[in-house]
C-alpha positions as a printed Julia matrix, in Angstrom:
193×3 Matrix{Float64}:
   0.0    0.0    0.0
   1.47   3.65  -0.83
   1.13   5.89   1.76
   2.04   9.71   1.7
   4.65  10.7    3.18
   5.07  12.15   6.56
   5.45  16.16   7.12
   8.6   17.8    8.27
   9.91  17.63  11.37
   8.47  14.66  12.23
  10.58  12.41   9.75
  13.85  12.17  12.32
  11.15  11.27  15.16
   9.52   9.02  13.74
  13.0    7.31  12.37
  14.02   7.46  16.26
  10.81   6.13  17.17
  10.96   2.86  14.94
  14.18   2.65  16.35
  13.45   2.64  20.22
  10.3    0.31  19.4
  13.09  -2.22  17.92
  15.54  -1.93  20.22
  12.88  -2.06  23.09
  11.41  -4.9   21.15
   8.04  -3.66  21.57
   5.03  -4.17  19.14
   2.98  -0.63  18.37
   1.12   1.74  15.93
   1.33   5.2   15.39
  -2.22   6.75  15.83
  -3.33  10.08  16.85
  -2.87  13.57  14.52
   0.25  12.12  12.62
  -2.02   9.2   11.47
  -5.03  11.47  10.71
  -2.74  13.7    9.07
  -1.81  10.94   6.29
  -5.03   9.1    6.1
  -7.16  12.14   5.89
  -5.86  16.1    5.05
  -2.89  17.36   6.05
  -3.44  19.24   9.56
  -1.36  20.36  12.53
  -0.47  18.66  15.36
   1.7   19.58  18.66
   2.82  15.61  19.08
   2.81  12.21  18.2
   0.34   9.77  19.73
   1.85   5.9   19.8
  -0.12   2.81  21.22
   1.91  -0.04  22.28
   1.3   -3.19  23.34
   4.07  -4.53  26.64
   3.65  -5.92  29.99
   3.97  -3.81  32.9
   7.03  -5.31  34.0
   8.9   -4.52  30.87
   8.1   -0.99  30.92
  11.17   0.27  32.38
  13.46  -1.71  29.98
  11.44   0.41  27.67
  11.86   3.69  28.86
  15.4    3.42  29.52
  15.51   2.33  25.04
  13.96   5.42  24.76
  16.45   7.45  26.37
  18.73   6.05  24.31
  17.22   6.38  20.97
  16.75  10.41  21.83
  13.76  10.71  24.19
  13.21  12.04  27.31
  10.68  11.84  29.93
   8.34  15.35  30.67
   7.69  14.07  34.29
  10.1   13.53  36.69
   8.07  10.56  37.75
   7.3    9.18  34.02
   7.32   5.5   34.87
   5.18   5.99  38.14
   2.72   8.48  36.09
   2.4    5.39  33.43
   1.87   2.67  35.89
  -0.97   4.78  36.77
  -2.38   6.25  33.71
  -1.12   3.77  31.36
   0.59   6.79  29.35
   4.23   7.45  29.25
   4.91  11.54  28.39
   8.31  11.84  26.22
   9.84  14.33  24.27
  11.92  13.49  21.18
  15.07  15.65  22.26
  16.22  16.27  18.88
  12.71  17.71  17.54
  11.48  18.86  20.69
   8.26  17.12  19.98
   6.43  15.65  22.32
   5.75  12.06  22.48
   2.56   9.8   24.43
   2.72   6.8   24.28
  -0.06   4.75  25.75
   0.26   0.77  27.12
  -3.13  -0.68  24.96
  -4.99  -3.54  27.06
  -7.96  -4.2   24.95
  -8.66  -6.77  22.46
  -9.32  -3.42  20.05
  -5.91  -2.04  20.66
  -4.73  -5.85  19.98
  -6.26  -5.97  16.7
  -5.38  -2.89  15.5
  -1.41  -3.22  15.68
  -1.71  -6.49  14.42
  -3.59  -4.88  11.34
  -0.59  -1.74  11.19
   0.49  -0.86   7.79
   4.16  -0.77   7.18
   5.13   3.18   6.73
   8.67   3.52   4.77
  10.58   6.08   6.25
  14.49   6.48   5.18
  14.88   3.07   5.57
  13.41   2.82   9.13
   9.57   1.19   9.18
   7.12   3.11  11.0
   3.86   1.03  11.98
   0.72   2.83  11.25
  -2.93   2.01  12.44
  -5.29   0.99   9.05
  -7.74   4.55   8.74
 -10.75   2.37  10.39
  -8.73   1.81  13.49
  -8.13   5.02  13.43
 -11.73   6.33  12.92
 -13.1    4.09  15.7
 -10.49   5.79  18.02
 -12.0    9.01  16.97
 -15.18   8.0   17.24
 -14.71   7.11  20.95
 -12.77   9.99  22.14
 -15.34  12.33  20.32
 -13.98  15.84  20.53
 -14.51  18.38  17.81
 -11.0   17.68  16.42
 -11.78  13.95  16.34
 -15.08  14.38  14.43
 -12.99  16.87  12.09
 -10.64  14.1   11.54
 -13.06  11.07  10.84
 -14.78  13.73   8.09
 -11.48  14.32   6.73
 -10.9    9.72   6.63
 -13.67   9.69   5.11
 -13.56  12.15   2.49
 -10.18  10.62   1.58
 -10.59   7.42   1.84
 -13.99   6.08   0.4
 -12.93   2.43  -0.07
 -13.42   1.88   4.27
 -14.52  -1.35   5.42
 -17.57   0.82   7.08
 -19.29  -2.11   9.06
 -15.77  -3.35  10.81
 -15.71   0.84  11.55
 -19.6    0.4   13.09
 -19.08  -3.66  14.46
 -15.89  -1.59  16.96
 -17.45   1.31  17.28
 -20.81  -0.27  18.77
 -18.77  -3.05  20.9
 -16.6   -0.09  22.68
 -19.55   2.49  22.87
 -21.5   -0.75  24.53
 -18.82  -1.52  26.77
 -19.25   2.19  28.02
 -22.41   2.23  28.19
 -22.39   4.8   25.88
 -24.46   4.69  22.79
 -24.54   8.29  21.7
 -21.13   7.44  20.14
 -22.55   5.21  18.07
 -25.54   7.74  17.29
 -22.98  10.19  16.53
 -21.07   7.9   14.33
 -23.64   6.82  12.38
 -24.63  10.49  11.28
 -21.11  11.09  10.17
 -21.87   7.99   8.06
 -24.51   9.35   5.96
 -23.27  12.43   4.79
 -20.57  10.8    3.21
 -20.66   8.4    0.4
């Protein structure tokens, strides 16, 4: 699959990014604004958003391959923040981008690096969630920027497997208890083709 190519400056992070995630040995997808940025239009964003998939024990073998690949933490107590939030707050020294990456748990966040696309960056390979993972993500976190996003998926990318989109989206917004999401989905749904 040919995928655009990532903006400027985010090409050395995410080159120092697949390279902590191999030397941590660590399976993971890039999500977030980077991701929305190629599936959808080109937009803005402040950081880079990475879901990864590690046991709790291993997290500080991880954070310590991240130092040396070029990030640091933004909280004095990273490790202890992510044990509690699941979230680990970097910065990509070099770039002075900011980095979260977030521990996945659920059978969704499973599933969706096992479905990654391979990204070619200067040699390096950059996982990178498939634009439905990415839209039921959206979906779920529902801010105006999300919704914004998903419009801008779906304008670009007709072709979407639309009921694995609505199958995870109704599952998650169930398990929340939460079926406005769904609702709110499903109207983004029919105003596009």
């Amino acid at each position: 699959m040919a995928l655009p190519k990532p903006q400027q400056p985010f090409k050395p992070l995410l080159r120092d990014l697949a390279r902590w995630m191999q030397r941590a040995n660590v399976r993971g997808v890039i999500i977030g604004g980077v991701a929305a940025s190629i599936w959808g239009r080109p937009r803005t964003t402040r950081d880079v958003d990475v879901t990864v998939i590690l046991e709790e024990e291993k997290w500080p073998a991880l954070f310590e391959a991240g130092q040396q690949c070029g990030f640091e933490p933004r909280l004095s107590d990273a490790l202890e923040f992510a044990v509690g939030s699941r979230v680990l707050l970097m910065i990509h020294t070099a770039s002075n981008i900011d980095v979260d990456l977030t521990f996945g748990a659920l059978p969704f966040e499973h599933d969706m690096i096992e479905r990654a696309v391979p990204l070619q960056l200067n040699g390096e390979t950059i996982p990178l969630c498939m634009p439905e993972d990415l839209i039921v993500m959206k979906a779920i976190a529902g801010r105006a920027r999300d919704i914004a996003d998903i419009e801008s998926i779906l304008d670009a990318q007709p072709a979407l497997d639309r009921a694995y989109v609505r199958r995870c989206v109704g599952e998650l917004a169930a398990m929340l208890e939460a079926p406005e999401i769904l609702q709110r989905l499903e109207e983004l749904l029919k105003g596009k083709p």
